[in-house]
N, C-alpha and C positions, 0 to 999 in steps of 0.2 A: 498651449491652446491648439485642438483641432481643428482644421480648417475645413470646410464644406468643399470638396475635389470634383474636380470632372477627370477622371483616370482613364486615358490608352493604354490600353498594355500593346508590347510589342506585336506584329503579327505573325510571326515567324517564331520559331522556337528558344531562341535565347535572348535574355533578358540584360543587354550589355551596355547598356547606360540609359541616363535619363535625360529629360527636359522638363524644366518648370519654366509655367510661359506664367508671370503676372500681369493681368490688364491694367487699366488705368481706371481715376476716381470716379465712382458711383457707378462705376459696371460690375459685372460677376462674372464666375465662370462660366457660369452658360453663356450672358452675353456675349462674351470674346469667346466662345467655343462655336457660338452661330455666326459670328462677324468670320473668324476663318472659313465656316463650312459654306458660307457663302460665297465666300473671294477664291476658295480653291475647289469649290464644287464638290468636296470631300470633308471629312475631318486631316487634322496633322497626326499621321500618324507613319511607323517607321516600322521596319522588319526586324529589329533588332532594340528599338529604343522605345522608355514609356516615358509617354507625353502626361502629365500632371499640369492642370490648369486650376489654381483655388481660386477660390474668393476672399475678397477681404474683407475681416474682420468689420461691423459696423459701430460707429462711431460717433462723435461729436466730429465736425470739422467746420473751422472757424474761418475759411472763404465763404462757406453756405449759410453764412449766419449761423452757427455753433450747430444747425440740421443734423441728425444722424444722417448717417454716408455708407455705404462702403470703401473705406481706405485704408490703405496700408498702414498711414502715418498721418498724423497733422500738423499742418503746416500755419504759421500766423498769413501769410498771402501767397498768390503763386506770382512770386517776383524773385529771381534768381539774386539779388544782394539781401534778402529776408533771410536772416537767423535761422537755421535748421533747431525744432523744438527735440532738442536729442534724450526726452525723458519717451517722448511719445519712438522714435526709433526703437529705443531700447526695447520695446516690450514685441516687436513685431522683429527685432533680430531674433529672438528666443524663439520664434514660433519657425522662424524659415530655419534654425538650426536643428528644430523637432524633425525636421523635414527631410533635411541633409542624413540625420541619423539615421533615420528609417530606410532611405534609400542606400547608405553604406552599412548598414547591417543584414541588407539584403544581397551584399555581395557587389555593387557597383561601388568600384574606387570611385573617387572625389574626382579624377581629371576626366572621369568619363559622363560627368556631371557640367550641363550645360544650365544657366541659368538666366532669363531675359525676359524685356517686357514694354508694352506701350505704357509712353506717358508718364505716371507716376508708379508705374510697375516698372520699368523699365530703370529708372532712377532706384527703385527696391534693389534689382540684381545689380547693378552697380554697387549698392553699399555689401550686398552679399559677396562678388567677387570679388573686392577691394578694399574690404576693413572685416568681416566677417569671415569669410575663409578665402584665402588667396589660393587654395590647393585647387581649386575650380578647375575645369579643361575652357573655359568659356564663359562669355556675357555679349547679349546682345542687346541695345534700346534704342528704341522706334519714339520719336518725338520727345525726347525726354534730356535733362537735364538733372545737375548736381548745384548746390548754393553755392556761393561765395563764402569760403572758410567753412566748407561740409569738414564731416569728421573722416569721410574718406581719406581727401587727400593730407589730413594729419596725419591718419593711419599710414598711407604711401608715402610719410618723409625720411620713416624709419628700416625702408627696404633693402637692404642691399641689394648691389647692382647686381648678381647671380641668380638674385631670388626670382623663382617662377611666379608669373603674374598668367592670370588668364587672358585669352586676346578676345579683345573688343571689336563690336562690330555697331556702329552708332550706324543709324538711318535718319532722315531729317526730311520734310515738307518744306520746302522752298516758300509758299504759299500759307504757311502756320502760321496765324494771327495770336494764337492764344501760348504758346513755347515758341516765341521765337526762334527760327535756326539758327541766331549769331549766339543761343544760350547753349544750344546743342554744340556747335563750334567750339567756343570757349569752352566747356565742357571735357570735348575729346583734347584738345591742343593743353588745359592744365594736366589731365590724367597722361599724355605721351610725355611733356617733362619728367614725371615722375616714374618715366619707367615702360609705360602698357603700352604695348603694342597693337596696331589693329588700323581700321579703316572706318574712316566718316565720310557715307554717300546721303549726297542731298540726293532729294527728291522735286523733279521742277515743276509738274502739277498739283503735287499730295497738302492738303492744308493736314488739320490735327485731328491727324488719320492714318490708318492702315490700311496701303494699297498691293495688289496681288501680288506686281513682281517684288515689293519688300517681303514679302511672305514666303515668296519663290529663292531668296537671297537667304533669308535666315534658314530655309530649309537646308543647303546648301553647306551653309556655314555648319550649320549644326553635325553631320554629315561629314562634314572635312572633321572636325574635330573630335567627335565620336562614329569611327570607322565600321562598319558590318565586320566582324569577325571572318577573317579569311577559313575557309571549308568550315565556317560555321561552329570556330573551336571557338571557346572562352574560358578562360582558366579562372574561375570567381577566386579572389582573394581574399583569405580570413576577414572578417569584418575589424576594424580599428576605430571603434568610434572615440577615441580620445584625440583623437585626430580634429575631431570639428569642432571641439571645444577651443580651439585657438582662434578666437576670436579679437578685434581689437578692443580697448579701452574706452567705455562712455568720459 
């Protein structure tokens, strides 16, 4: 499935990694395209990296009274011990793996692929860097959480200890009535047993939201992890995309 995109292209002349930012349920990309251009006076955009913001798919989703939505996935409640409904992941792993392809056929390896998102977008790039392709450079997620017994951290039991995992960067609202932060917490503290490295910053104003200086962090982060090409060389690597089919098992 194609997805409906809000597309940055780099501003500069080489096109040397990406970012996929997912929002969260019943917004779009444009939504989360104007919540950023709001909060940073600007769009996110990079001299070297294209910013992809989709939307998601619309749906039945059974918190709304079975309402179509835009959502990644459906969930039976948003209560972090609720069963993850893993027929409904399944079908929205294949579409973020269209994605991956496209962007590795165009010359960007997979670590220079950053991948993150508010909310239940953010819980997306989670199952993307951590059961869907581990070859990631990156994941970031802003208010967001994984279930209890997700198929993530199945996937991360069978890691060896050498194997490269992307680093996480969780954000949290101290103030979040609706994701609790001790889900976000739990969250980072089961996924570092299992290996990922990375840093979980509360937020002591922010309820369930995205405030500037998290915006100003993920920039940041993204940035450390996909570097501007020094004197602006980049050596595109033959495309591999049998590489992204390594996905884990429903």
């Amino acid at each position: 499935m194609r997805l409906i995109e809000k597309v940055f292209n780099p501003t500069g002349k080489k096109h040397a990694g990406t970012l996929i930012f997912f929002h969260g349920s019943g917004d779009t990309g444009n939504g989360l395209t104007e919540w950023i251009r709001f909060l940073l006076g600007r769009d996110m955009e990079f001299p070297h990296i294209k910013v992809i913001i989709p939307t998601a798919p619309v749906q039945p989703y059974t918190p709304m009274g079975g309402e179509n939505s835009n959502v990644w996935f459906n969930r039976k409640r948003i209560e972090m011990d609720c069963p993850e409904i893993r027929t409904s992941l399944a079908s929205i792993y294949d579409t973020v793996n269209e994605m991956l392809v496209r962007e590795l056929a165009a010359g960007v390896p997979l670590n220079r692929i950053v991948v993150g998102g508010f909310s239940m977008g953010g819980a997306l790039a989670m199952h993307a860097g951590y059961h869907l392709n581990r070859d990631l450079g990156g994941v970031f997620a802003i208010s967001s959480f994984l279930n209890t017994g997700s198929i993530v951290y199945d996937s991360l039991e069978g890691v060896a200890q050498d194997e490269h995992l992307p680093e996480l960067l969780m954000m949290h609202g101290e103030r979040d009535t609706l994701v609790p932060p001790e889900w976000g917490q739990t969250t980072f503290d089961e996924l570092a047993k299992l290996g990922v490295r990375g840093q979980f910053v509360p937020h002591r104003t922010a309820l369930h939201e995205i405030k500037r200086d998290q915006l100003v962090r993920v920039i940041d982060f993204v940035q450390k992890i996909i570097p501007e090409p020094e004197d602006n060389v980049f050596e595109t690597p033959a495309p591999d995309t049998a590489k992204v089919s390594k996905k884990g098992k429903l």
